[in-house]
N, C-alpha and C positions, 0 to 999 in steps of 0.2 A: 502223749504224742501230739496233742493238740496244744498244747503251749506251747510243746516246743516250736511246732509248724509256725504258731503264730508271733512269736518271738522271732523265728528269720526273716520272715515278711516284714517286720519293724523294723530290724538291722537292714532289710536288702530298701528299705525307703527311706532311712535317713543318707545311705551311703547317694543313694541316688540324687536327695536334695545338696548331699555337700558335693555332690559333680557339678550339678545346675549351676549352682551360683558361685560353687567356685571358692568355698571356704576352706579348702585344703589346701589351698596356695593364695591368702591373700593378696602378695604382692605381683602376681601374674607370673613373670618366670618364664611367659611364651616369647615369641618371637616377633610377634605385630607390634610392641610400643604404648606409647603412650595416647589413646583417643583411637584405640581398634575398639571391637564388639566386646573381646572379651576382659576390656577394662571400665566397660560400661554399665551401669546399672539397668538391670531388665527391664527397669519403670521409662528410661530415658531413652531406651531403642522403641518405644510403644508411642513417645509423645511427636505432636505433629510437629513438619518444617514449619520454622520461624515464615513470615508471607513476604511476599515481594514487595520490596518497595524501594522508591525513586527518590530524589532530593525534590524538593518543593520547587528550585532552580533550573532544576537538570534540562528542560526546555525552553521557560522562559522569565525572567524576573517576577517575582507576585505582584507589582509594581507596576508591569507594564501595560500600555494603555492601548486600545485597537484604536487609529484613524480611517478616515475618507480620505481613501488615495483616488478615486475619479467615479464618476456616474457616467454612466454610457448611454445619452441619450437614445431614448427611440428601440434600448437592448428590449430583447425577449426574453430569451436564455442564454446571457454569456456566459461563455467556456473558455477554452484550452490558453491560458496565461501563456505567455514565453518572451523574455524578454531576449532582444536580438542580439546578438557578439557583443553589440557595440555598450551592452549591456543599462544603455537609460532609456530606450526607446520599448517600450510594452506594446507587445502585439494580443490581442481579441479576439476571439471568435464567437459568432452569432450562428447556429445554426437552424434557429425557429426565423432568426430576418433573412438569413440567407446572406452575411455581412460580414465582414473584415473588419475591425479597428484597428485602427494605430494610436498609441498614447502617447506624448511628449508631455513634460512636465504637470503630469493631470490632466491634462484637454484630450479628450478623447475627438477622434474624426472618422467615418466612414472612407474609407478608401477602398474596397469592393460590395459588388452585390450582383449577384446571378439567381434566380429564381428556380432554377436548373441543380443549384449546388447546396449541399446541405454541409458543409465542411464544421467538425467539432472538435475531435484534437488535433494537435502540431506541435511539433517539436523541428526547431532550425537543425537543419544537415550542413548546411556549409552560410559562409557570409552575408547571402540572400536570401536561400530556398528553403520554406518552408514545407514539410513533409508532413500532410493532411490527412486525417482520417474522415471520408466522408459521406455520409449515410445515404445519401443518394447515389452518390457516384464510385465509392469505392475508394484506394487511393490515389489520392493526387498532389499536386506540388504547385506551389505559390510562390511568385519572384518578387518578393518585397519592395524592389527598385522597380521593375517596369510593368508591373501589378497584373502579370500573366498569371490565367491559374487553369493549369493541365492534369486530364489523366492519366494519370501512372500504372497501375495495375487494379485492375476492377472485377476479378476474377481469381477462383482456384478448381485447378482441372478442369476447366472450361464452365463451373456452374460461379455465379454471379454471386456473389457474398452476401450476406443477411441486411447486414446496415453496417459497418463498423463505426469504433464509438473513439477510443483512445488508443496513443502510443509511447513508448518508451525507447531511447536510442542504448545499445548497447557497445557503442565505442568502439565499435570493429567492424562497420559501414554498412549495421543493422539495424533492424524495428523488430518488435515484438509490440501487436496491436492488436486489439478486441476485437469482436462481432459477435454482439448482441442483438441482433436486429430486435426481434419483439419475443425475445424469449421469457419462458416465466417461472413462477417455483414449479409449475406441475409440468411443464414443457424446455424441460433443461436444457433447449437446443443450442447455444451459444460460446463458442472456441476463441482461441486464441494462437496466432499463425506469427509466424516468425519469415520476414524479408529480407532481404539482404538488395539492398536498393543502390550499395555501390557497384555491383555487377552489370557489366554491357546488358544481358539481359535478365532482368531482375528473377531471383527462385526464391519458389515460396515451401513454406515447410508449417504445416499443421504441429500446434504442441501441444495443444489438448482440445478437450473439446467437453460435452454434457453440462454445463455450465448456466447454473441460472440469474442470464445476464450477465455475462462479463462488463464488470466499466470501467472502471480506473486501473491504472495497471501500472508496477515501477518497478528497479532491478535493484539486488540486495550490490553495494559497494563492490564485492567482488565479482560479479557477476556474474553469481552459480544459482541464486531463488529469484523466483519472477513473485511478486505480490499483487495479486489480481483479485481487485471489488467486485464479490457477487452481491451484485443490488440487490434481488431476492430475493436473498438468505439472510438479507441484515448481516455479512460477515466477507472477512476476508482468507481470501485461499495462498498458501506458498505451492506453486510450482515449479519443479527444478528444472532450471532453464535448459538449453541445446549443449552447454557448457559445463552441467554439472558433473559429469563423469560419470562411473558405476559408483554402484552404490546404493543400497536400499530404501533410500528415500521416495515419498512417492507422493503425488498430490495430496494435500492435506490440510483441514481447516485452522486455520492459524487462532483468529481470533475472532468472538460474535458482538454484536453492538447492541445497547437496547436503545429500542424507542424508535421515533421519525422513523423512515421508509427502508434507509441503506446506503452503504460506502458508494461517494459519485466518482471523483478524482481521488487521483492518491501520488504523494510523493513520501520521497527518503532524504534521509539525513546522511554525514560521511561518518555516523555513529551506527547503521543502520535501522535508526528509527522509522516507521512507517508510517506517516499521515494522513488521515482520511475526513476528507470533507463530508460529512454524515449530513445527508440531505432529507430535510421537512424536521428536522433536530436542533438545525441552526448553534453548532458547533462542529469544532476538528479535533477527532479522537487520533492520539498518539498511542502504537504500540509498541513495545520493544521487541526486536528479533525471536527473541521469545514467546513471545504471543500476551506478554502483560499490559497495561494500560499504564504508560508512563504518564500522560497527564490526558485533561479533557480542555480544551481553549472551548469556552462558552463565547459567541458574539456579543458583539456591547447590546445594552439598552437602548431599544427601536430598530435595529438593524433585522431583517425578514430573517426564515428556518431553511431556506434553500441555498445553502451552503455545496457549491456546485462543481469546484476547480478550483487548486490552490498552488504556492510554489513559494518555495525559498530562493531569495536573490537580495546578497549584499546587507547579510543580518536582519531580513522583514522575512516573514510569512506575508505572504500576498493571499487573497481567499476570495472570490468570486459569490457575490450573492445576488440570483438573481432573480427574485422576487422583488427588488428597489434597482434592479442592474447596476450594482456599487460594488465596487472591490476595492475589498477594504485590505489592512494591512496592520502587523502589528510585532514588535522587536521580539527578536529570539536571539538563544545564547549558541544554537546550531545553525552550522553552512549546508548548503545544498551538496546529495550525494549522487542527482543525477547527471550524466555525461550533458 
């Protein structure tokens, strides 16, 4: 009786092993094909994904060499890059001088200064007007021809905004802008509100908030993820913009940096690459939509770690350092994807 018992236990284990793998029908016979599970070897459904990787190219030639596009006498902390419509005239912002530049052909010039105005990023809305994010005053707007610079909205639900820091235009006669005032890792106070600045009278809309430090901030090509630098977390956040739809998506950390302090500025590609001026690092880390690291642009030899504001215009990386207040600049094989 006990052989026997132990004799079907043998049978009922090999019939079992030729199910597993599959040896009573070599040639499959199912209906998935050729490169389904059950044409696979057990050993090769166990081994890991091949890793991600980019061409050596894919952002910018290994070749290519960063220059000195202008020194901004007398800068503190220049910021927010934008070159105007007209697209050769580079505008500056100072918001430790409390200063305006304008650049023409490398020669940088003061052309405002208010002691009252702490103005940091800008992005042009129209021909002229510069649309200001400004840490003292909230936003405001700057007439590049008659060097008027006004309050525009300095308030939500009547309480006064933190500081804001940067913006991003989303091509349907809107902002999506940061307010970080002095928020920190342990005090996540800091949101990101959404304006609609071509409306008689401007509405504003909260789109997230808990944020430690929001800074840099840009919109994915199609304009459904907002990519927002939490300085304090060394990383970067995707939020689905006003535009995204339904949908389960929900704030979420995209991608982390090492070293130096944290993402300052940030732009995109019309690849949707992300860019980040990684500040006290003294490099621009590249991510792809994905959250992978397409490449890491190191600054040249001598140039300072405060890599602060950057932007693509006319095949250059433009990048802000302003520890020497030099913006520098250097060939890439990607266009700009912001509006």
């Amino acid at each position: 009786m006990k052989k026997r018992r132990s004799l079907l236990c043998v049978l009922a284990l090999c019939l079992g092993l030729l199910f597993l793998f599959g040896c009573s029908n070599p040639s499959g016979g199912g209906t998935e094909g050729p490169g389904s599970p059950e044409d696979t070897p057990a050993a090769d459904l166990m081994s890991p994904a091949d890793p991600v990787t980019f061409p050596s190219d894919a952002i910018r030639s290994p070749a290519a060499k960063w220059e000195q596009y202008c020194h901004i006498e007398g800068g503190v902390f220049i910021e927010g890059l934008n070159f105007a419509p007209d697209r050769t005239t580079l505008w500056v912002i100072d918001p430790a001088a409390h200063n305006i530049y304008r650049v023409v052909d490398g020669e940088a010039e003061t052309v405002f200064h208010d002691e009252t105005c702490m103005p940091n990023g800008a992005k042009f809305i129209d021909e002229t007007t510069l649309l200001i994010t400004d840490r003292a005053r909230g936003l405001c707007k700057f007439d590049t021809e008659t060097l008027e610079y006004t309050d525009f909205v300095t308030s939500f639900n009547g309480v006064n905004f933190l500081g804001p820091n940067d913006l991003v235009l989303d091509g349907q006669g809107g902002a999506y802008f940061t307010d970080p005032g002095s928020s920190t890792y342990t005090n996540p106070n800091g949101s990101v509100y959404y304006v609609n600045y071509s409306a008689e009278t401007p509405a504003l809309q909260i789109v997230e908030t808990g944020i430690a430090y929001p800074n840099g901030i840009t919109l994915s090509p199609d304009g459904t993820m907002l990519y927002v630098a939490e300085f304090n977390s060394n990383s970067i956040l995707c939020v689905p913009s006003l535009t995204y739809g339904s949908g389960p998506v929900t704030t979420y950390l995209l991608g982390s940096m090492s070293g130096g302090h944290g993402p300052d500025g940030l732009t995109i590609d019309t690849e949707g690459n992300i860019y980040a001026a990684h500040l006290e690092a003294g490099e621009v880390v590249v991510f792809s939509p994905g959250g992978y690291v397409v490449d890491t642009i190191r600054m040249p030899a001598g140039a300072g770690i405060f890599t602060d504001n950057l932007i693509l215009h006319d095949g250059y990386l433009y990048v802000c350092e302003f520890g020497q207040s030099i913006v520098w600049r250097i060939p890439v094989n990607t266009s700009g994807g912001e509006v």
